[in-house]
N, C-alpha and C positions, 0 to 999 in steps of 0.2 A: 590471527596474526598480532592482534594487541588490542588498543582501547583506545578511547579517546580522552583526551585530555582538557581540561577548561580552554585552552586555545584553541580549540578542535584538530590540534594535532594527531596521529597515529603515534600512540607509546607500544612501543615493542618491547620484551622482557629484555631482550639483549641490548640493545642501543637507544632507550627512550623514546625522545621525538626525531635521533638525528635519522631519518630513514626520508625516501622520497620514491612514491608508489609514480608507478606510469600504467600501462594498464594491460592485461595477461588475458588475451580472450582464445577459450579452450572448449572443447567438448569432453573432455576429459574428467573422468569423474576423480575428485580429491577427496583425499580422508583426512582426518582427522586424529589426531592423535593427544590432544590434549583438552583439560577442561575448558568451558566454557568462560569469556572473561567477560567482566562487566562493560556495558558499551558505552557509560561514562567512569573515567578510574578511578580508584579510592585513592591510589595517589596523589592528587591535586587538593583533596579533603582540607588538606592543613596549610597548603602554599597557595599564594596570590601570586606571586612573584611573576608572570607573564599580567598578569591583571597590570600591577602595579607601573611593568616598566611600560605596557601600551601606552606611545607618544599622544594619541589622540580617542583613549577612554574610551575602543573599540570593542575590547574584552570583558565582560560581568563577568562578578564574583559566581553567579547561578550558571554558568556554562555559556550563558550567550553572547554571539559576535556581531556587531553591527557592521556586517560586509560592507556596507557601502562608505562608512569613516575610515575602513581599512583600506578601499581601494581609492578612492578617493586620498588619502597622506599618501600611498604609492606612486600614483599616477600625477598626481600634482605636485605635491609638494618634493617629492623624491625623482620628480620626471620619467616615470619609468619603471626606477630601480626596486626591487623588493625591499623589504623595511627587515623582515627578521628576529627583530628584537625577542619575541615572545619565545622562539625558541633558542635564542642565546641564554637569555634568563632561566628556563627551566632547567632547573637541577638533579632529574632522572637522569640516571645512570649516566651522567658527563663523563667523558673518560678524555 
């Protein structure tokens, strides 16, 4: 279905990161139809830009997320609210 991305988002070929899994539980057996994708993207190779706009330096350049500064700016500082930023920032395939 796609790859991940330095924000560990799901980039999909058709619509980047703007996609939102919930969860498809099956006994059914699925095929496959296309090549295998990296399961972190070469996409990200050359952009920080989710790195960058992270309000509280959650995101590393190396793929890593410090879950806990992300949920913590959420839950505190935001009361709640998701924060978003990193996938506003990314610039796959914005349409």
């Amino acid at each position: 279905m796609g790859s991940y991305g330095t924000n560990h988002l799901i980039l999909t070929p058709e619509y980047g990161p703007r996609v939102r899994f919930i969860a498809i539980l099956t006994n059914m057996e699925i095929s496959h139809d296309k090549p295998d994708i990296e399961f972190l993207s070469d996409r990200c190779k050359d952009c920080d830009e989710c790195v960058r706009v992270c309000p509280v330096g959650a995101i590393g350049k190396n793929g890593t997320i410090n879950k806990f500064l992300c949920r913590d700016y959420m839950f505190e500082s935001l009361k709640g609210l998701r924060c978003g930023l990193c996938l506003k920032a990314c610039p796959i395939d914005r349409r």
